[in-house]
C-alpha positions in Angstrom: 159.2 19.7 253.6 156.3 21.4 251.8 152.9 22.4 253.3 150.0 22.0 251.0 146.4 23.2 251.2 143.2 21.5 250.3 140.0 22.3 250.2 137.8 18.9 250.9 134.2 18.5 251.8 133.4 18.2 255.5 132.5 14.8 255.7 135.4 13.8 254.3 137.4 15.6 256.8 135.2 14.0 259.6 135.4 10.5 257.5 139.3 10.6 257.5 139.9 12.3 261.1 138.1 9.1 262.4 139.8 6.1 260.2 143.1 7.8 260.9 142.8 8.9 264.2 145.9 8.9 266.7 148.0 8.4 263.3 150.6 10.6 261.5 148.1 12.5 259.0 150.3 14.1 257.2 152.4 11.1 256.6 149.1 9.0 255.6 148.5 12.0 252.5 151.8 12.1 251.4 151.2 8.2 251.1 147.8 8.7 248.8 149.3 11.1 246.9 152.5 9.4 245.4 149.8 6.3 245.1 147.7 8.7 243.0 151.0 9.9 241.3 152.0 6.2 240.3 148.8 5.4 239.6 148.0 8.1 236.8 151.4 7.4 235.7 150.3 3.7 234.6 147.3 5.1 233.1 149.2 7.4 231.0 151.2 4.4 229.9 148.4 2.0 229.4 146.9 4.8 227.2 149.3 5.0 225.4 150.1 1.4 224.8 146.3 1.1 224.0 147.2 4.1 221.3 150.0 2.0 219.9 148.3 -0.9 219.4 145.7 0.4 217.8 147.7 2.6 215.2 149.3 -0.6 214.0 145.8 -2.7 213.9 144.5 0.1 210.9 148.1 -0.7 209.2 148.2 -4.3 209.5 146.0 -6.2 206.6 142.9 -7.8 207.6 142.8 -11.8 207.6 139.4 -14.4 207.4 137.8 -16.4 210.0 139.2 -19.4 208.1 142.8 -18.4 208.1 142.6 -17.6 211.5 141.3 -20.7 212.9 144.1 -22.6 210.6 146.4 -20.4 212.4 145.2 -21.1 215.9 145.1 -25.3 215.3 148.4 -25.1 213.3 150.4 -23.6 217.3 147.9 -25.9 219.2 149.8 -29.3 220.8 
């Protein structure tokens, strides 16, 4: 296992001793930090999709508010 090193402000420390205290620390930040891992990894992809998506709308001919609305009532029950 790998031993990391921090630096974080005080009341933090304090803030986290406290909420965690008489609990396995260590485990707790290995916990936040493949959350944090996961979660960066789905803003990278939404990013991306986001990218996508709008590479394809400058591509994609425009159509009119009329068509549009035909288009809506014509897939409405």
């Amino acid at each position: 296992m790998a031993t990391v090193n921090f630096s974080v402000p005080d009341e933090v420390k304090e803030k986290f001793n406290r909420v965690f205290k008489g609990r396995n620390k260590s485990q707790i930040i290995a916990e936040l930090m493949e959350r944090a891992i996961e979660e960066e990894a789905i803003l990278k992809k939404r990013a991306k999709a986001i990218e996508s998506i709008l590479s394809r709308r400058g591509r994609r001919p425009a159509i009119s508010i009329a068509a549009f609305r035909k288009a809506r009532e014509e897939e409405r029950p």
